[in-house]
C-alpha positions as a printed Julia matrix, in Angstrom:
216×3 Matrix{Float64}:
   0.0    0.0     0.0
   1.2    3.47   -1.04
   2.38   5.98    1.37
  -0.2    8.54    0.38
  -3.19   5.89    0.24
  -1.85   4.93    3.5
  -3.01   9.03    5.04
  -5.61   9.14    2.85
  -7.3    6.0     5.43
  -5.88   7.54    8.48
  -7.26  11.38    8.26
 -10.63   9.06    7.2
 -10.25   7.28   10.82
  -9.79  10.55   12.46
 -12.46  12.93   10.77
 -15.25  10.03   12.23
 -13.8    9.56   15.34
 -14.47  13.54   15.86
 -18.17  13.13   14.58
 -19.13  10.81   17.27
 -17.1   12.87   19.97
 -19.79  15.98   18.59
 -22.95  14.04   18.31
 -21.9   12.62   22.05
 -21.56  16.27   23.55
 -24.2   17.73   21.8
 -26.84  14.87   23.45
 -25.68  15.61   26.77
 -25.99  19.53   26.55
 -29.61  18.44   24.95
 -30.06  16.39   28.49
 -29.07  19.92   30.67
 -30.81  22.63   29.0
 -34.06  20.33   29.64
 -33.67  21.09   32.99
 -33.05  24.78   32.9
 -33.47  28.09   31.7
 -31.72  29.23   29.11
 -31.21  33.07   28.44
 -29.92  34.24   24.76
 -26.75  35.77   24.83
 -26.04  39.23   23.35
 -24.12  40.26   20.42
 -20.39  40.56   21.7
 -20.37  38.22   24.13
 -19.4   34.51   24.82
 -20.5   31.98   22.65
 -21.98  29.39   25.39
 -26.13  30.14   26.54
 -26.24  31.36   30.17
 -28.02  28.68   32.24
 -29.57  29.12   35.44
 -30.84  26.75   37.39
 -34.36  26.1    37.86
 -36.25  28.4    40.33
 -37.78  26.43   43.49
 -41.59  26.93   44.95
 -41.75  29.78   47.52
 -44.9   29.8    49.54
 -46.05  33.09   50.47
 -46.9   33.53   54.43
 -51.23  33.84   55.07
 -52.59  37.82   55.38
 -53.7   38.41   58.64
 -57.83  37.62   58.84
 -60.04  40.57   59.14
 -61.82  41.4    62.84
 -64.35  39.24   62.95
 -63.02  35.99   60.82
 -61.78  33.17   62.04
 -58.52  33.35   63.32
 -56.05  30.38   64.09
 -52.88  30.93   65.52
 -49.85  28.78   63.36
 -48.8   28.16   67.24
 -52.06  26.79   68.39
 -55.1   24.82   67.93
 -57.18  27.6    69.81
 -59.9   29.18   66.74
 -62.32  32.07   67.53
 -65.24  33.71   65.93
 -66.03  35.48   68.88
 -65.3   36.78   72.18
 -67.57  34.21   73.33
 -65.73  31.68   71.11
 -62.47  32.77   72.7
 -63.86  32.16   76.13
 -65.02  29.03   75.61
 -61.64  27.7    74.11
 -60.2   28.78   77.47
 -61.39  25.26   78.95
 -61.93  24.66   83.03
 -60.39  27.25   84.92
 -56.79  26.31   87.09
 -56.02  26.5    90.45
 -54.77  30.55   90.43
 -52.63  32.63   92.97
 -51.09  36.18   92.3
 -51.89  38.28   89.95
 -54.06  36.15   87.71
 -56.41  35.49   90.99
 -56.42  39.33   91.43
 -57.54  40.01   87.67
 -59.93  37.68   88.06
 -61.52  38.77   90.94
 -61.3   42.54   89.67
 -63.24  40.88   86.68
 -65.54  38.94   89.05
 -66.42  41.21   91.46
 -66.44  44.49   89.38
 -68.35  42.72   86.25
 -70.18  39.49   87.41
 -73.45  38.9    85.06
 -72.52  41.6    82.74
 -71.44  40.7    78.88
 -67.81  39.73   77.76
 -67.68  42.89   76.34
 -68.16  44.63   79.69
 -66.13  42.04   81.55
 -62.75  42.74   79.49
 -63.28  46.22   79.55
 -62.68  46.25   83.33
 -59.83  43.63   82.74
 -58.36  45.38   80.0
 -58.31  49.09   82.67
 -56.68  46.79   85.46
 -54.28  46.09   83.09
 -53.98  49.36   81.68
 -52.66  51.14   85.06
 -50.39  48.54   86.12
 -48.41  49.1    82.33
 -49.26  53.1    83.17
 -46.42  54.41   85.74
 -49.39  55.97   87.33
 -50.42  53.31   89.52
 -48.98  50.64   91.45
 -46.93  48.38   89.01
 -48.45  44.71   89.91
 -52.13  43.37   88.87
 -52.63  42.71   92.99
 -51.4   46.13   93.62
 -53.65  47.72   91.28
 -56.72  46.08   92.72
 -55.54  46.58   96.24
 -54.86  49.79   95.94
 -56.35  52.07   98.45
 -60.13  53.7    97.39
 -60.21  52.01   94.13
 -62.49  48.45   94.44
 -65.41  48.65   96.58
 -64.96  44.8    97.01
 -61.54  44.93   98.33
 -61.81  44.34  102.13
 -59.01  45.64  103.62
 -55.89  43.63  101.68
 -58.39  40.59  100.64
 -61.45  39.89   98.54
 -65.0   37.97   99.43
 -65.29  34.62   99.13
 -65.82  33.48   95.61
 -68.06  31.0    94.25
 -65.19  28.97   91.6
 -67.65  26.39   90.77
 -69.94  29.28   89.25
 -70.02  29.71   85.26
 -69.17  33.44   86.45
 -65.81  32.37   87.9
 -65.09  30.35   85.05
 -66.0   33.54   82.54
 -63.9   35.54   85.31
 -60.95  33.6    84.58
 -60.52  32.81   81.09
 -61.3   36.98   80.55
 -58.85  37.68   82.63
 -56.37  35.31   80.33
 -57.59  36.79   77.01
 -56.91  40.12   78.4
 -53.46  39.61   79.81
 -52.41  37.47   76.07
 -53.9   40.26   74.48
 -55.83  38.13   72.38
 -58.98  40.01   71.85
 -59.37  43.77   71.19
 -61.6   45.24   74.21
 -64.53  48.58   73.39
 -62.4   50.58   75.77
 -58.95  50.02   74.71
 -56.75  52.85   76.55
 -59.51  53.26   79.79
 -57.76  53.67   82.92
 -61.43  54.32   84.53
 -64.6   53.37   85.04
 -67.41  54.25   87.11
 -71.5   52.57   87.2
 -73.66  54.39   85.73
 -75.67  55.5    88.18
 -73.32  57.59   89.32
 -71.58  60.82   88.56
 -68.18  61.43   89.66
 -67.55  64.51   86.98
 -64.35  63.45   86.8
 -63.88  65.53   83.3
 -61.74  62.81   81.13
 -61.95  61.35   78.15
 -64.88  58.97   78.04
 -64.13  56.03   75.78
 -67.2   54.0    76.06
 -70.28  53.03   77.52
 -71.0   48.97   78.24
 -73.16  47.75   80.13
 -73.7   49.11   83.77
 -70.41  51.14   83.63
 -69.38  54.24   81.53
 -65.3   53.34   80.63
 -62.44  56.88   80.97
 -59.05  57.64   78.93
C-alpha cells in the first residue's frame, strides 16, 4: 500500500472519530438545557447560553384575617369567631394565685353577670394602670390599691363562688386580656365608674358597656 493511500485511510479514521465525539456532547448539553433556563446571549459576548438553574416553589406567608373571621394561631389549635368563642376555648379554669387570681376577681367582682364585652373592659383598665407608671406596678397592687375596688376588704377579697359559670368567665377573661388576644370597646380606659353615678371626673370617656361608663 502506497504511502499517500496509506493518510488518505488515516485522516478518514480521524475525521469520524471527531463526529461521534460531537454528536456525544451535543446529546448531553440536549439532556441539561431540559432542565433549565436558558437566556440568549447578546451580540459581543461569549458563545456558550447562560443557564440558570431552575427556580424552586416559595410559599407566600397567610394575610392576617379581618376582625371578625376566624382566626387560628400557626402556634395553636385555639380558633375564635367570637369573644364568646375565645372564652369558651379557654377550657376549666386552674387552680390561680397572684396576679391572675387578682384580675380575676377585679373581673368577678367588678363585672359578674354583665357581657364579655363589659367584663374585658374592666380587665383590660386593670391592666392598663399597672403598664401606666401611674399606679402601682403589679395586677394585685392595682386592685388593692387604696379607694379604688369597693370589694376589696381591707388587703383581701369575698369569698368566691369557683364552681360558678361566672368564675369560670372571670378567669378565662382575665387570660384573654393579659395574652392580648382580643381587642376590648375601651382600649386605653384607665377608669370606670356605674352608671348611676356621677363622679364629673372631666376625662376622656371612651365608652359606655353595660352598667359602667369606661375613661381615657
Amino acid at each position: 500500500m502506497s504511502f499517500r493511500l496509506k493518510a488518505a485511510i488515516a485522516a478518514a479514521f480521524a475525521l469520524s472519530a471527531a463526529a461521534a465525539v460531537t454528536a456525544s456532547d451535543m446529546s448531553v448539553a440536549s439532556e441539561t438545557l431540559g432542565s433549565a433556563t436558558v437566556l440568549p446571549i447578546e451580540a459581543g459576548t461569549a458563545s456558550k447560553p447562560v443557564i440558570f438553574a431552575t427556580p424552586r416553589e416559595v410559599s407566600q406567608p397567610l394575610a392576617s384575617a379581618p376582625q371578625g373571621d376566624t382566626v387560628i394561631s400557626p402556634d395553636s389549635d385555639v380558633q375564635a369567631t367570637s369573644l364568646a368563642a375565645l372564652v369558651d376555648a379557654q377550657g376549666a379554669p386552674e387552680e390561680l394565685d397572684g396576679d391572675m387570681k387578682c384580675l380575676a376577681g377585679a373581673v368577678y367582682f367588678e363585672s359578674k353577670g354583665e357581657s364579655l364585652e363589659g367584663q374585658l373592659a374592666v380587665a383590660r383598665v386593670i391592666i392598663n394602670r399597672a403598664r401606666s407608671g401611674r399606679f402601682a406596678d403589679s395586677l394585685c397592687g392595682v386592685v388593692y390599691q387604696p379607694s379604688q375596688f369597693s370589694f376589696v376588704r381591707g388587703h383581701g377579697m369575698p369569698p368566691i363562688r369557683e364552681q360558678s359559670r361566672s368564675w369560670r368567665e372571670a378567669v378565662a377573661i382575665a387570660q384573654i386580656a393579659t395574652d392580648d388576644s382580643w381587642d376590648s370597646l375601651a382600649e386605653g380606659a384607665l377608669y370606670f365608674h356605674a352608671r348611676r353615678v356621677s363622679p364629673g371626673w372631666g376625662k376622656a370617656k371612651l365608652a359606655s358597656i353595660d352598667n359602667h361608663i369606661f375613661y381615657r
